[in-house]
Structure formats: structure tokens, C-alpha cells
N, C-alpha and C positions, 0 to 999 in steps of 0.2 A: 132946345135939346134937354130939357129939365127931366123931361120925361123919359129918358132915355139909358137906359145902362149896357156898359160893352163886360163882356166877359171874355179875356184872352186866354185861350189854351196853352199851358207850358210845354205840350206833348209828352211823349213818351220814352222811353233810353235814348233815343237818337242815335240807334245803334248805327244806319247809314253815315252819318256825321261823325263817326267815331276817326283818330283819336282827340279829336275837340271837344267831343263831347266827355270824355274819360275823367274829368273835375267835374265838368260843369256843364248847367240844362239846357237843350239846345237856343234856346231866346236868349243865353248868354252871353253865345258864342260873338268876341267882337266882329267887328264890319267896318269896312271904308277905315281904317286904319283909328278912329274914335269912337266909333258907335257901338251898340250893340245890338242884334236882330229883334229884342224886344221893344228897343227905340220904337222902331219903324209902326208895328200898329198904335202903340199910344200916341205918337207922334198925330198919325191921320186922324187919331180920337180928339186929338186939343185942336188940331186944326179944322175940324168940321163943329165944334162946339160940344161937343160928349165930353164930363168931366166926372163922372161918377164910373167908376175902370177898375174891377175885378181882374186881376192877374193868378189860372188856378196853376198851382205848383206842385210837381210830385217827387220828381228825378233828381240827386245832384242839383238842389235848390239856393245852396246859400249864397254862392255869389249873384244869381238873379236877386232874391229875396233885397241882399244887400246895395246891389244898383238899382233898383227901383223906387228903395227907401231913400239914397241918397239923390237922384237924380229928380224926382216927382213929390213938391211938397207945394198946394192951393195954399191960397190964406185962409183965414178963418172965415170971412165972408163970403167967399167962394160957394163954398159946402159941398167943392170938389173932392175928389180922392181917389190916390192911385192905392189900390189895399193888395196882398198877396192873400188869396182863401187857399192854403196846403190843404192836401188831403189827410184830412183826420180820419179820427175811431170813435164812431158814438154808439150808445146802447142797443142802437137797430142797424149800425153796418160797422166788420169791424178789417174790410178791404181795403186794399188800397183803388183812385180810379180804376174802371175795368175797360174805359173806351171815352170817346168825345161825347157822348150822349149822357154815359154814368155820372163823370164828372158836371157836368150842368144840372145834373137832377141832384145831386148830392150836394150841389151850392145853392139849392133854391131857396131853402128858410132862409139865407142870410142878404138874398136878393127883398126881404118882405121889407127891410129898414127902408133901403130906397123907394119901396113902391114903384117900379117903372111901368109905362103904358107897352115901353119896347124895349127887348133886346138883343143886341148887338150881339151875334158871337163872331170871334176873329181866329184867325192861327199865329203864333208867336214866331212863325220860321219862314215868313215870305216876306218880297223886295218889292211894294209897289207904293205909288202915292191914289189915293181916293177920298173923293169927295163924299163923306157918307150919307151928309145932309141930301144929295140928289136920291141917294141908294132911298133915304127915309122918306123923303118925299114920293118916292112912285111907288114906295110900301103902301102909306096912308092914300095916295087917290085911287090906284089899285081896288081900296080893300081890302090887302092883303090879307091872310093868314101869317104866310112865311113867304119871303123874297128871296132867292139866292143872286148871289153876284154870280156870274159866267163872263167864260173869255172863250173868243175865237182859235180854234186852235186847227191845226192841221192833221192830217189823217195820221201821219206816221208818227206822231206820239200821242196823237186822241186816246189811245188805250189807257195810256199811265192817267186817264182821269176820272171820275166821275163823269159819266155825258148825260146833257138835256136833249130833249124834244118839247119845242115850244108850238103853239097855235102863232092865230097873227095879233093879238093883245096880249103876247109874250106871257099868258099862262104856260106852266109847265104839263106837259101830255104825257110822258115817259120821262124815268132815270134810271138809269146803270150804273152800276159802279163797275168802271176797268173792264169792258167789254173784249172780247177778242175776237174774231175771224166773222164769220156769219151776222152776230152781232153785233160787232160794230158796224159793218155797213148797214144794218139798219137806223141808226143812228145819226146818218149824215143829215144836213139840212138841205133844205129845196130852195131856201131863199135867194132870192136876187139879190140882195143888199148889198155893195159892193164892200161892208165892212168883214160878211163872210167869202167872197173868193180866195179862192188859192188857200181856205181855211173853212171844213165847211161840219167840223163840230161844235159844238157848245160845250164846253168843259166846265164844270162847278170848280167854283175857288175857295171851296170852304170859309164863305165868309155868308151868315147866315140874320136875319132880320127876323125876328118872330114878334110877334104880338104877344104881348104873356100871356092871353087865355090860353093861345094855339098852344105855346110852350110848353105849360102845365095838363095839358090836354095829349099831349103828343109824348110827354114823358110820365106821366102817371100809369100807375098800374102796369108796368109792363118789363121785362125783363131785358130789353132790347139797348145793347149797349154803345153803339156808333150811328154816328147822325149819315154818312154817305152810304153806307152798308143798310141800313134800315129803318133807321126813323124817316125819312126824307122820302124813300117808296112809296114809304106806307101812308104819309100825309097827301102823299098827292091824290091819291083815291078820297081822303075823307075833308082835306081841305082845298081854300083856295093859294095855291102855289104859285108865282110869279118867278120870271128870270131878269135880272138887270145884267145887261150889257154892260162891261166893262170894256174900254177902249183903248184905256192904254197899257204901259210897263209891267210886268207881273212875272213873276220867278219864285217856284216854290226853290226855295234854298234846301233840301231833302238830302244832298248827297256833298259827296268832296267836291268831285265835278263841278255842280251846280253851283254848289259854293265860290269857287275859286274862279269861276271864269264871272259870275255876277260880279265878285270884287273888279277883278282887272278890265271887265267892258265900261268901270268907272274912271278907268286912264285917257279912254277913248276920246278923239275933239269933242265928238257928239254924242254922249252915252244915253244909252237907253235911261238911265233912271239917274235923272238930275238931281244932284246933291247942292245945286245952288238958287234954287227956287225959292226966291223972295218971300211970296205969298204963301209958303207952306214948309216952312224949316225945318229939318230934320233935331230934335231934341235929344239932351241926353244930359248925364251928370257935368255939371261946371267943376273943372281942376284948376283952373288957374294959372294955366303952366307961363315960362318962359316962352317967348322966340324961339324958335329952332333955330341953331346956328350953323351956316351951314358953307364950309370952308373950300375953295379948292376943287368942288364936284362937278362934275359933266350928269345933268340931271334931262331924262327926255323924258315928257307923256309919262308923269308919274305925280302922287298923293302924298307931301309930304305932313304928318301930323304935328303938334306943337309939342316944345319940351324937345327937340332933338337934337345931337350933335352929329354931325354928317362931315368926316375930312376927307379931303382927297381922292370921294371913291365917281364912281358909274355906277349910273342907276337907269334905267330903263323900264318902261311899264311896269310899274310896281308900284305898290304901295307901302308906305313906312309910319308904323303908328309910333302912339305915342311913347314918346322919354327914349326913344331908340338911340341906339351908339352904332357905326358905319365907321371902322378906323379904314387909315390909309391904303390907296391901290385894290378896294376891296370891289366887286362887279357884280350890282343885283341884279337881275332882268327876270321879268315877268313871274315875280315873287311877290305875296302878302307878306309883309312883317308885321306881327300883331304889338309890338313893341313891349313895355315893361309897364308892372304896376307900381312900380316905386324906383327913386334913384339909388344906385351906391356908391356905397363912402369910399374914400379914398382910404379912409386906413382899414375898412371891409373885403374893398380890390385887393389891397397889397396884402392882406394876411387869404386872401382867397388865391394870390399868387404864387405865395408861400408855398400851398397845399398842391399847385399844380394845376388849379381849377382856372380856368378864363375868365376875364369879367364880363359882363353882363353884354350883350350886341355879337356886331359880326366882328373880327379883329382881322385886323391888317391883312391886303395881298388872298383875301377865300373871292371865292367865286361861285354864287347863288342863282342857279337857272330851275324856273316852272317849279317852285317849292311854296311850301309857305311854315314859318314860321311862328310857331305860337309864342304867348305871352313867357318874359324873362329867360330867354334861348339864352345859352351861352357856347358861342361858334370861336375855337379857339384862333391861331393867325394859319392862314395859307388853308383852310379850308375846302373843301370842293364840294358841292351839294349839284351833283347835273348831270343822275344817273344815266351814265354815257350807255350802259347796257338796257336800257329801257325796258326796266321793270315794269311792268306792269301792277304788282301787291305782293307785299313783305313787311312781315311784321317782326322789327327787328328788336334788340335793348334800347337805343334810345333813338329810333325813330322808325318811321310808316311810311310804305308806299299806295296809294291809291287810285286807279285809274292813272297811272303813269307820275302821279303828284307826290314831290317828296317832302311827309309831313314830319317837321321836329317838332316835338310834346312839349307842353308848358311846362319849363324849369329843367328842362334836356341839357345837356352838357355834350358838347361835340371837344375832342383834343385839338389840340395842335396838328396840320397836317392831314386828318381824317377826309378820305373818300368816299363820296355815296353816290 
């Protein structure tokens, strides 16, 4: 895989994912109560052997910037590297990215140090695990030009994608991007293969394989600024374009929704996307923490993180990241807690007690249903978060409801008592 460089997209405002995204870029957003969404592609990159890994950054960059430096560092024999390319200003552009296509043309002189034969481009805000050593092998016997990964998907959300049309050597014949009524049934596939029944589009996963000629060929000279909207059409005409079937787990993480129910389908006996897989570990920055200590609790079908203290409370499908505080008689159920970036002090708490302010966690006797709490929350005692009126979106002072999901923002302060 010498030959090989992954280029991961940091996207764009993540204005779907908002208020998570309101500090910070959506690949920062944590996950599984220690991770964070950026993990997940570099993760597949060290486990298929790719170690030469471009991460471009534009939005609300520094706490990615910051976890990727502490979390990805080769040795020196390696001559791997996790690098951050932000979007600069140089004498011939002086924009910010304009689309996923701009962005790769605008990182390509600093692709010429590596020299790769291929590259890899990934998206920084999806949940799956892959093999990409297979993806590159049916690139290269192919012949490829460009190989896109696709998933089987089903009619009634096929729109929300990009669709292929494939021959039967799974060259690509046709793409759409987000087709609707008339067009998308042309789109459906004819195949027997029993991996498409009851699923019978091909959806692109934005995860794209190029050969660097094609690359340099397919973004030269041209104005065209997004790879699913029109670089990707346009190649299929002038090159040769392959689909790789992807067969398992896959979640674009795009919205609150999506986000939150990928979390908690990891509580699950049998989850869709196994976070215990031997052979393919999920990576991310080492903290070091304590044992979670965890007192007195009725815990079900829940993730607890390290560094915790947990007394007295119920917890139920949930997850609890790291350094969280859970005082007594307190009731999570089917909540993300994205936990805390640091501990606090005992004479911090008490002079924050002082002021009226709660310390840091959930505090004694609240009651936490279908929320999710962002990093350094402070929920005062007797709490209620389990909007009985079933809001559906409200954008409140210190917190958001979305698709029925009640989100508290990182460094939110709820009082004593408070209802939502």
C-alpha cells in the first residue's frame, strides 16, 4: 500500500448536525462514548495498510486539527503520516473549498511529495468498517480508472443518494445524483443476486478510488466543483468506471437522527457495527484514564466509557463517555452522554457551587429520556430532560430539539429543577 494515499474530507458547516457541530467540524463530533467520527475512516486506513492520510479541513477545525495530532503519530521509519491540509489562500486562489472535487484539486501539488499510483478519497462523517486493500485490488485488475464503493439500498430512501447503473463486469453505465419519481425507477437493477432483493439500487458511498492520471485528468481545467454532482457523470463517458459492492454496515451520520440512533443501535446484543472486532480496532487518542467506578447502579444494554463515576443511578440503552459524573437516584435511558474533556477540582466545584452553577455530570434524583448530551453538560439535581410535549424542533438558550431529540450544547448549564 506504499503506493497509495487516502485523502479524507472534513466536509462542510454540518449545518444538519448542528448544535454538535456549533464548536466543532463534523469528523469531530464524538461517537460510541470515546471515539470520534474521524476515527472511523483513518481507522479503516491503518487497518487495510494505507499510512500516508491527508485529512482536508475547513469549518470549526481546531479541535479535529487537535485530535488527530494527538491521537496519529508513525514512527520515523514508518514514513507514515496523519497531516491536516486546511484550506489556504495562495496567489492563484484566494476561496475558501467550493465543493468535494475543489477541495482535491486544491490539495494536489502537496499530493506530488508522496507520489501515489492511487488515491483513496473517503468522507469524514460515515460509520462503517472496510477492507480497502479488496476495494484496491478490483481497482488495479479492473483496470480501473475510478472505482466507487456502492451499497445496496432500498427504494424508499434510494433518492437520498447518488445511484449507479452497472453492466455485468460491474462497470458503471449511468449516475444520478438524488434522483426523484420517473427517474429514479429507471435506476432500479434487474439483477438476480440475492445481495440485491428487497434492495434493488446501487447507491454511491462517497468513497472514491482514482488512479492519479484519471484524477489529474478528471479535475484539470475545469470549473466543476463536487465529485457526485459532476465530476463522476462526466468520467463515466470519458473513462473506465467500476462499482465495488460493499456488503456490509454503512451510515452516512448527516443528520441528529442518524447520528443518534447509530450511537444507541451500539447498545444493541448484536449491533450493526461492532466496536469489538479483534482484527480491525477502532483507533483513537490514548488518555489513560482510571476504571470507571461504578457504585450502587442498575445498568442495562448500555456503553460505559473509562474515567467514570456512576452512584446509585439507572441506566438503560445509553451510552456514557468519558470522565462522566451520574450522582445518585439519577435515570438515563436511551441517551448519548458525550462525557467531559477534563476533570474538576474539588475547590473548582465548590467555588462553582458558590455561584449557583452545578458541577460538571448529571446531579442527583434528574431524569434523562432520548437526549443526548454534549461534552462538559452541567445538569443540576432533579432535572427532567423527556420532552413530555413532544416537540418535535426548538431552538431554545441552552438547548435544541431535533427530530424529537433533546440536544444540551457543549458547556450548557441546566439549574436545579429545570424541565424540558
Amino acid at each position: 500500500m506504499r503506493n497509495v494515499l487516502a485523502l479524507i474530507l472534513g466536509g462542510g458547516r454540518g449545518s444538519r448536525l448542528f448544535p454538535l457541530t456549533q464548536v466543532r467540524a463534523k469528523p469531530a463530533v464524538p461517537l460510541a462514548g470515546k471515539y470520534r467520527l474521524i476515527d472511523i475512516p483513518i481507522s479503516n486506513c491503518i487497518n487495510s495498510g494505507i499510512n500516508k492520510i491527508y485529512v482536508l479541513t475547513q469549518f470549526n477545525s481546531e479541535s479535529l486539527n487537535r485530535h488527530v495530532v494527538r491521537a496519529y503519530r508513525f514512527d520515523i521509519f514508518s514514513q507514515g503520516f496523519v497531516s491536516i491540509l486546511a484550506a489556504e489562500q495562495t496567489p492563484e486562489e484566494g476561496n475558501w473549498f467550493q465543493g468535494t472535487a475543489d477541495a482535491v484539486r486544491r490539495s494536489l501539488p502537496h499530493m506530488s511529495v508522496s507520489a501515489p499510483e492511487y488515491v483513496l478519497i473517503l468522507s469524514g462523517d460515515q460509520l462503517y468498517r472496510m477492507d480497502f486493500g479488496r476495494l484496491l485490488e478490483q481497482h488495479i485488475r479492473k483496470k480501473a480508472a475510478i472505482t466507487i464503493a456502492c451499497l445496496p439500498v432500498a427504494e424508499s430512501v434510494a433518492g437520498r443518494f447518488g445511484l449507479l447503473k452497472i453492466n455485468a463486469s460491474q462497470r458503471i453505465t449511468d449516475f444520478k445524483e438524488k434522483p426523484r419519481g420517473k427517474e429514479l425507477a429507471t435506476m432500479r437493477l434487474s439483477s438476480a443476486d440475492p445481495l440485491f432483493q428487497g434492495r434493488p439500487h446501487l447507491a454511491s458511498m462517497g468513497i472514491y478510488v482514482f488512479s492519479r492520471q484519471a484524477l489529474e485528468e478528471c479535475l484539470r481545467d475545469t470549473p466543476k466543483l463536487d465529485f457526485g454532482k459532476e465530476i463522476i457523470p462526466e468520467a463515466i463517458a470519458t473513462h473506465r468506471v467500476f462499482a465495488f459492492v460493499h456488503e456490509g454496515y454503512w451510515e452516512d451520520i448527516g443528520t441528529i437522527r442518524a447520528f443518534y440512533q447509530a450511537n444507541l443501535s451500539l447498545t444493541l446484543d448484536n449491533p450493526p457495527f461492532n466496536l469489538y472486532e479483534p482484527t480491525a480496532p477502532i483507533y483513537t487518542h490514548p488518555r489513560f484514564l482510571p476504571d470507571s467506578m461504578i457504585r450502587d447502579c442498575h445498568i442495562v444494554s448500555s456503553l460505559i466509557s473509562e474515567g467514570c463515576t456512576l452512584v446509585g443511578a439507572e441506566i438503560r440503552r445509553s451510552i456514557v463517555g468519558l470522565r462522566s459524573r451520574i450522582g445518585p437516584k439519577s435515570h438515563i435511558e436511551k441517551t448519548l452522554m458525550m462525557g467531559a474533556d477534563y476533570y474538576e477540582s474539588r475547590a473548582a466545584e465548590a467555588e462553582s457551587r458558590q455561584k449557583g452553577i452545578p458541577p460538571m455530570g448529571v446531579g442527583e434524583r434528574s431524569i434523562i429520556r432520548n437526549a443526548i448530551l454534549d461534552k462538559n453538560v452541567r445538569l443540576g439535581r432533579q432535572v427532567r430532560i423527556i420532552n413530555e410535549r413532544q416537540v418535535q424542533h426548538l431552538d431554545a438558550p441552552n438547548y435544541f430539539i431535533r427530530d424529537g431529540i433533546v440536544i444540551i450544547p457543549k458547556n450548557a448549564i441546566i439549574p436545579d429543577g429545570e424541565v424540558i
